[in-house]
C-alpha positions, -999 to 999 in steps of 0.1 A, spaced: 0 0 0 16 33 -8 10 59 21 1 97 3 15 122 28 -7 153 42 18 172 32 20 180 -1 47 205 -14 29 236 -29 39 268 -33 12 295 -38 14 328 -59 -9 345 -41 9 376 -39 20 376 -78 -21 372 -86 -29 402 -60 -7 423 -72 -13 414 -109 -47 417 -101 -40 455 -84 -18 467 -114 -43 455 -143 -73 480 -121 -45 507 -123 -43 501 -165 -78 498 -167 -83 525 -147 -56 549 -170 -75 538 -203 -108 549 -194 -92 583 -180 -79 584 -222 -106 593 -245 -107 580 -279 -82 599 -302 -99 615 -332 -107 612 -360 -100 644 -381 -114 648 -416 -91 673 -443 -111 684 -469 -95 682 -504 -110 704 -531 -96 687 -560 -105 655 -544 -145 665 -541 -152 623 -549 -130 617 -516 -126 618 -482 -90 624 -464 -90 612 -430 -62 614 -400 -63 593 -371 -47 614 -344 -24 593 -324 -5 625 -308 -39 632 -285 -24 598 -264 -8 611 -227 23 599 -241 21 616 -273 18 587 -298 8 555 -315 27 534 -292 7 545 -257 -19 516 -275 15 494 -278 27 497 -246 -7 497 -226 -13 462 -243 23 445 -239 23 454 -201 -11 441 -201 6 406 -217 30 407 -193 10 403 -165 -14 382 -177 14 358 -185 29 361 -155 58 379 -163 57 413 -149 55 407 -108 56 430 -84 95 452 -77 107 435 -116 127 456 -134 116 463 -174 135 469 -202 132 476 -239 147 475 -272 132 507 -287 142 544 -313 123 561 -292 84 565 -287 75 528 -276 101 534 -247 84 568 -236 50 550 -234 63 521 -217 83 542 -188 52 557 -182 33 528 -173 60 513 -157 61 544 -134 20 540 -126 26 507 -118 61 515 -97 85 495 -119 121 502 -130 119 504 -163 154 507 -188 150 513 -224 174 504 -248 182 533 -276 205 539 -303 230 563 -293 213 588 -323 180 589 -305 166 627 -309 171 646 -273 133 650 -267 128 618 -270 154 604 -242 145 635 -227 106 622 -227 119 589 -209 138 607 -184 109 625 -179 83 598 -174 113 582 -149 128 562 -168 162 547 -177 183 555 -209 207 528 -218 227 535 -254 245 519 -283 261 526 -313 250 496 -331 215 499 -338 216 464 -350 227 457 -311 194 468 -294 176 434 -291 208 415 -276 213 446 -246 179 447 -238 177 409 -238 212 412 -214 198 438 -194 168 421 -180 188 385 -176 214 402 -156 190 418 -135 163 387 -134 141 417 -153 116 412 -181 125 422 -215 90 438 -230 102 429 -264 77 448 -284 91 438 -322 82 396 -306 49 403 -288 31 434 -307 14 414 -328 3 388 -304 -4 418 -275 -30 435 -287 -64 413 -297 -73 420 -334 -104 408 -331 -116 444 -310 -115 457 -278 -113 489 -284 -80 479 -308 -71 506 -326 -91 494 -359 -123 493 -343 -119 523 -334 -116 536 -371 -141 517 -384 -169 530 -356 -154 565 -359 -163 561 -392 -199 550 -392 -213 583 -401 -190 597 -428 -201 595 -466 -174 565 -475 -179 547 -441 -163 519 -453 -121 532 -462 -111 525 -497 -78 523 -482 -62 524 -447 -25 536 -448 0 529 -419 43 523 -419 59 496 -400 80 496 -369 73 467 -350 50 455 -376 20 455 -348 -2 481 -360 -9 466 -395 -13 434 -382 -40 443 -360 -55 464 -389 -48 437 -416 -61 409 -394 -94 433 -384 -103 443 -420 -104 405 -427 -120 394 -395 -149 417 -402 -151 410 -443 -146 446 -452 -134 456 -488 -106 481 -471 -72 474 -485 -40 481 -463 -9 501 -474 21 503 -461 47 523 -471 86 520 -463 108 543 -458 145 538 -470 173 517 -453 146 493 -439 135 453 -446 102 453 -447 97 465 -484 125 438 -495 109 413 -472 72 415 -482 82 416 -519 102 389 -522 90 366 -492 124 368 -472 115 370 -440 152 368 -431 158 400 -454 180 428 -437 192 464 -439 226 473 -427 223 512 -428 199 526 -402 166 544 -410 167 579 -404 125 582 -403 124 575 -365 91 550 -357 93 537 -393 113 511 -409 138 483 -391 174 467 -401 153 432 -399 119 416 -408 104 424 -371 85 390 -359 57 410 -357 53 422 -387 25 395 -410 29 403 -449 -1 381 -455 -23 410 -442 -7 442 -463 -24 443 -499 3 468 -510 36 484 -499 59 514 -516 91 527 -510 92 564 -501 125 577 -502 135 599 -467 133 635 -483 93 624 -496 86 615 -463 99 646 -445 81 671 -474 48 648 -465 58 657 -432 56 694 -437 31 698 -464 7 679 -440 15 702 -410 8 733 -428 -27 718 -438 -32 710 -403 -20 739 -389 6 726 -365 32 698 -368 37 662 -370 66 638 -367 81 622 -398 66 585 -400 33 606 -403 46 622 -435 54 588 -446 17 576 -439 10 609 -457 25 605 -485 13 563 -487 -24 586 -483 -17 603 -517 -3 576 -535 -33 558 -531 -55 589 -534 -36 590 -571 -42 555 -582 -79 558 -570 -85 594 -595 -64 573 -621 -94 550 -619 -121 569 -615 -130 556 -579 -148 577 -548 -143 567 -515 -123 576 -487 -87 573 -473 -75 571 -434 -42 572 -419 -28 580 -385 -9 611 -373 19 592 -351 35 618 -331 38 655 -328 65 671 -342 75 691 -317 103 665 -307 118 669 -341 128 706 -339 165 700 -343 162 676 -364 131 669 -395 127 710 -389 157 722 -388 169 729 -425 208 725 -412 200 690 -399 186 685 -440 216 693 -451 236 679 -432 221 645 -439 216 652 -477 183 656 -479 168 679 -505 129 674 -497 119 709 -518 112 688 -551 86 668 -535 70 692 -514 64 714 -546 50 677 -560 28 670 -535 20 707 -531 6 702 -572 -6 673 -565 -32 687 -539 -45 713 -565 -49 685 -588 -19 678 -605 -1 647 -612 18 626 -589 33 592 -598 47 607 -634 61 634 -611 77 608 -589 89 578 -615 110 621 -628 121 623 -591 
């Protein structure tokens, strides 16, 4: 007869799951404090057959598209057991993910280092310093994943990871994700269903959740994405290399990666272009003047994606209408996308395309203009 003792090892986690259980109130809590960004419509004259439309990521506390990112791979964390009470965070990240994330780990009372290259703008480290977190650099860009990765083993941390998990994070399916929220915002409006949505990679997370949604729900929306130079995802996506690579970094910060990021899912993207740096910044600036105040530089990418499509639907003959998403403000690329030294400098002559797009938005021509470029 085999005896069973009383005594049965166990060890409980009872204090991980109230604390996990305390910090997920505290995110909850923080999103429902954050209304909705919006939704803001540009009319077009020469466009009267379509609608222009900017999803306004900058409204976030944080200032961007990744306060959604971040909000949802803290949430994974936890759920997953891996962000516990006193851990310390870190993250491989150009910039914005990492201001989002020290925020959060500063409501829930985490350390929280993040990872940069050593050209990171100033406002931008400056933001992380802010928000109380840590600023750890290298000159490698390339070198990013492996620190963070050190960082948190040396420390018995957690690295966030968000090129791994930002697909996976954030649930596709809805939840407030952050294509539901363009497709209810859009209800009411004359095209409610997009012709096109238009959105660059970083992590790849964004048009995922967008590319996965539009399918999930059977809509006729097609994604873009457009690329910015010195980054994979155009070479990987057209040629199915998911192992492609970039050795020169991208000077678009948000936009564009030296690797096929695991979370980026070509399946999903119906289209991708190249836009070449200077396009990107003239987007950049043409779109600030029509908004009236100014925008980062993966939002002039978007932008110009916007009117590439906006061309090939006139070209057809189509109505219908176009969304995007303004990314960031650019107030934390004074010194740098603004400043006409810093052009220079970097050899970057954006006057021929903002006079192109400028035409373009009266009506003239665009892709001739660009195939001349």
């Amino acid at each position: 007869m085999v005896r069973m003792s009383c005594a049965i090892p166990c060890r409980t986690r009872s204090a991980d799951r109230r604390w996990a259980q305390r910090a997920i109130a505290l995110l909850e809590a923080e999103g429902r404090r954050s209304a909705d960004t919006h939704l803001v419509s540009v009319p077009m004259p020469a466009f009267p057959d379509l609608g222009f439309y900017f999803k306004d990521e900058s409204a976030h506390p944080t200032g961007s598209l990744k306060h959604r990112l971040a909000r949802s791979l803290f949430l994974y964390g936890i759920c997953n057991g891996k962000i516990t009470e006193g851990i310390t965070l870190t993250e491989a990240s150009s910039g914005s993910t990492a201001v989002s994330e020290a925020y959060y780990a500063r409501l829930l009372g985490l350390r929280f280092v993040a990872v940069l290259p050593a050209t990171t703008s100033r406002s931008k480290i400056e933001a992380i310093e802010q928000q109380g977190g840590t600023c750890h650099f290298v000159e490698d860009g390339a070198t990013i994943y492996h620190e963070a990765a050190r960082i948190a083993a040396e420390t018995g941390g957690y690295y966030l990871d968000q090129f791994t998990f930002a697909e996976r994070a954030t649930d596709w399916r809805g939840n407030n994700n952050i294509a539901e929220s363009i497709f209810r915002q859009m209800e009411s409006e004359p095209f409610h269903t997009p012709s096109w949505i238009v959105v660059g990679a970083g992590t790849g997370g964004t048009s995922a959740t967008i590319g996965r949604y539009i399918r999930y729900r059977s809509y006729a929306t097609r994604l873009l994405v457009p690329d910015v130079e010195h980054s994979a995802f155009f070479e990987g996506w057209i040629s199915g290399n998911a192992e492609a690579r970039c050795p020169t970094p991208t000077r678009i910060e948000g936009v564009g990666r030296p690797q096929v990021e695991k979370s980026f899912v070509p399946e999903v993207v119906d289209e991708m272009i190249k836009v070449p740096d200077a396009a990107s910044l003239a987007a950049m600036r043409v779109l600030s003047r029509l908004l009236g105040r100014r925008v980062g530089g993966s939002s002039g990418t978007n932008f110009f994606g916007m009117c590439w499509a906006a061309d090939g639907m006139r070209a057809r003959g189509e109505s219908g209408s176009l969304v995007t998403l303004i990314c960031d403000s650019g107030e934390r690329y004074e010194q740098t996308y603004y400043n006409d030294a810093w052009l220079i400098e970097n050899g970057l002559d954006i006057a021929p395309f903002e006079a192109m797009i400028e035409d373009f938005l009266k009506g003239g021509a665009f892709r001739e203009h660009l195939r001349a470029q």
